[in-house]
Each structure stands twice: as structure tokens, then as C-alpha cells.
C-alpha positions as CSV (number, residue, x, y, z in Angstrom):
1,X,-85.6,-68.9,71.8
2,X,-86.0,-65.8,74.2
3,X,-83.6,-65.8,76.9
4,X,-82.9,-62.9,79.7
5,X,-79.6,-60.8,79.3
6,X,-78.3,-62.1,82.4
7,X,-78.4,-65.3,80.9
8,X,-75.8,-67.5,79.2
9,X,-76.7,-70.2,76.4
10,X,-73.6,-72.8,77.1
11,X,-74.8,-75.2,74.4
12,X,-77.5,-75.5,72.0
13,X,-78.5,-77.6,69.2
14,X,-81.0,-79.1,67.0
15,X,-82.5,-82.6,66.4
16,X,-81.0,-83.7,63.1
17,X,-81.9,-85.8,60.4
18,X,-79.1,-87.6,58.5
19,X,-76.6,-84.7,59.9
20,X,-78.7,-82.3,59.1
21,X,-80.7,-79.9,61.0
22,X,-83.9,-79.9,59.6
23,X,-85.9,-80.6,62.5
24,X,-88.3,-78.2,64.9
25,X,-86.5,-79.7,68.0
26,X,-84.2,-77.2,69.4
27,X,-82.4,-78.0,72.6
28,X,-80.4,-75.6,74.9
29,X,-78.4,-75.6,77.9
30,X,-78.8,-72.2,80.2
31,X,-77.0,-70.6,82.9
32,X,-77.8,-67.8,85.1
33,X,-75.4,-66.9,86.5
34,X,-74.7,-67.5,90.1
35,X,-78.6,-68.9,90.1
36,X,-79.3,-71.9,88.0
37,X,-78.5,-74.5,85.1
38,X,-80.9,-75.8,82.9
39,X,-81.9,-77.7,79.8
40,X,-84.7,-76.2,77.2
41,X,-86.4,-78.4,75.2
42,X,-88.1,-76.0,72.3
43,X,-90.4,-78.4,69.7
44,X,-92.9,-76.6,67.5
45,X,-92.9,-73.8,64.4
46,X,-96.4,-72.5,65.0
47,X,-97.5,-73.5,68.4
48,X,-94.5,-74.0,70.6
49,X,-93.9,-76.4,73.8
50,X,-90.9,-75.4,75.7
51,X,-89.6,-78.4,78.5
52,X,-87.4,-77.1,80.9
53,X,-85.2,-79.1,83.4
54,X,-83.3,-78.0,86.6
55,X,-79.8,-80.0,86.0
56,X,-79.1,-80.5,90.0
57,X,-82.7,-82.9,89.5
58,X,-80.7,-85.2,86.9
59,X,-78.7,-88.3,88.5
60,X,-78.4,-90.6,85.1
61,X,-77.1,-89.3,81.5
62,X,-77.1,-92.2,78.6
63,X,-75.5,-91.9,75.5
64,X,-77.2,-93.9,72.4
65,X,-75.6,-94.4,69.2
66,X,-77.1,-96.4,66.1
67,X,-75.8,-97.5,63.1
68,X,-77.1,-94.6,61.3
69,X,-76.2,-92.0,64.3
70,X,-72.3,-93.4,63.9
71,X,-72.8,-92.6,59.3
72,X,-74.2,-89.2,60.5
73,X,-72.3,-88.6,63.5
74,X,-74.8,-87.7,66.2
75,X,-76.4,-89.7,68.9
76,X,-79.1,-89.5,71.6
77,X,-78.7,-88.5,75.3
78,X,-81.1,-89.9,77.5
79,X,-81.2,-87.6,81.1
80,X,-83.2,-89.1,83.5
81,X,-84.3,-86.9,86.8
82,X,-86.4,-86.9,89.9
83,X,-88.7,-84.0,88.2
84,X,-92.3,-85.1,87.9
85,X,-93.3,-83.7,85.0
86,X,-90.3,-84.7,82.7
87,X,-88.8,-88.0,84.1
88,X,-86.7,-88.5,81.3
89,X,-85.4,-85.6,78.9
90,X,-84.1,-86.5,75.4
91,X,-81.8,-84.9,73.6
92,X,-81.9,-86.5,70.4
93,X,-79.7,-86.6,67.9
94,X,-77.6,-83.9,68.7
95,X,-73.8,-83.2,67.0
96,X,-71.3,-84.4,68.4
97,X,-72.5,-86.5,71.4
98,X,-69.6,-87.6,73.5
99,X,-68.5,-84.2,74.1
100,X,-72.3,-83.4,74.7
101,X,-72.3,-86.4,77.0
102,X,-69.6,-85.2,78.9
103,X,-70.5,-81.4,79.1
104,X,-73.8,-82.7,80.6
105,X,-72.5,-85.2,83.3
106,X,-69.9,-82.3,84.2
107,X,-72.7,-79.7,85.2
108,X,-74.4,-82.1,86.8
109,X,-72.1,-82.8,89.4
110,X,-71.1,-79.4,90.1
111,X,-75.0,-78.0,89.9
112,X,-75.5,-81.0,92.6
113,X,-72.0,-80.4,94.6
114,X,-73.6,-76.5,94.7
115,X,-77.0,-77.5,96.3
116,X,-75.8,-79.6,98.6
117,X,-78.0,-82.5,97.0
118,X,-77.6,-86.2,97.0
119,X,-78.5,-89.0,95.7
120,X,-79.7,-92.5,98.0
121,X,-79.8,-96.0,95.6
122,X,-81.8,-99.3,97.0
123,X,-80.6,-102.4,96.2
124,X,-82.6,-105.4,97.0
């Protein structure tokens, strides 16, 4: 994936099967610098669909391991965010995914401590 020079790819993998990267699932986090954070979601070979997230929307990161993610080492990160169009963002299967967890649950806070944005819970 195609990104402007001003840009900065701080992470990027693919979806794997059995630890390996044989997929057409690409995932991508993106700074511009002084501007904006996001995750890419890039699936297709031919056609292409390319998700994009603003990481200051995000307010929940999940971390899912399976038997088979813990053999392979990998694991699923399930972002969930206020953004219409892409309530939850998987990044599935990715290497190693505790220090992908954490990497993610960093730049949120500071993307939200930058934009002044916060987040109001309910309970019932």
C-alpha cells in the first residue's frame, strides 16, 4: 500500500495462516506527522477494499488467543470505536500480539489525550 512521503508506517502486518503469511489481509498503522494516527485495513489481490480508522475514535482494544493462535504464535485484536462505518476493526491474526496489543492501547491514549476527547460510560 501507497502512502504519502510525509507519512510514517509505525507497524504493519499480515493476516497469517499457521504463522504464516499467506493471506490478502494486510494491516497497517499510519502517522502523519503532527496530523493523525490511523489503522489501514488492505484485503483483496485484484479488486482492493482499504478500511481506514481514526485511532482517537477507538475506546476498547481485545486481545484473543486460541489454541492454535498460542502453537503459531499470533492472535486477534479486536478495536472497537464510535466510527459508523467500521464499529469494530479486526486485526486478525497478527505476529506477535501482546506487543501489538500494547502498541495500540498506547496510541490510543495519547491520540485521545491530543484531541482533547473523552469517553462517558452508563451504567444502569
Amino acid at each position: 500500500m501507497k502512502f504519502d512521503k510525509s507519512c510514517e508506517v509505525i507497524w504493519h502486518d499480515r493476516k497469517r495462516h499457521l504463522g504464516m503469511p499467506i493471506s490478502f489481509y494486510r494491516y497497517y498503522i499510519v502517522k502523519k506527522e503532527g496530523e493523525w494516527v490511523k489503522f489501514f485495513r488492505h484485503k483483496g489481490f485484484f479488486s482492493a477494499i482499504i478500511d481506514e480508522m481514526n485511532v482517537y475514535r477507538c475506546y476498547d482494544v481485545t486481545l484473543k488467543i486460541t489454541l492454535f493462535d498460542k502453537i503459531f504464535k499470533t492472535g486477534t485484536i479486536e478495536i472497537c470505536s464510535n466510527d459508523a462505518s467500521a464499529p469494530v476493526f479486526h486485526l486478525r491474526r497478527v505476529k506477535n500480539p501482546y506487543q501489538v496489543r500494547d502498541l495500540v492501547s498506547s496510541l490510543i491514549e495519547l491520540e485521545r489525550k491530543k484531541h482533547k476527547v473523552g469517553l462517558t460510560e452508563f451504567h444502569g
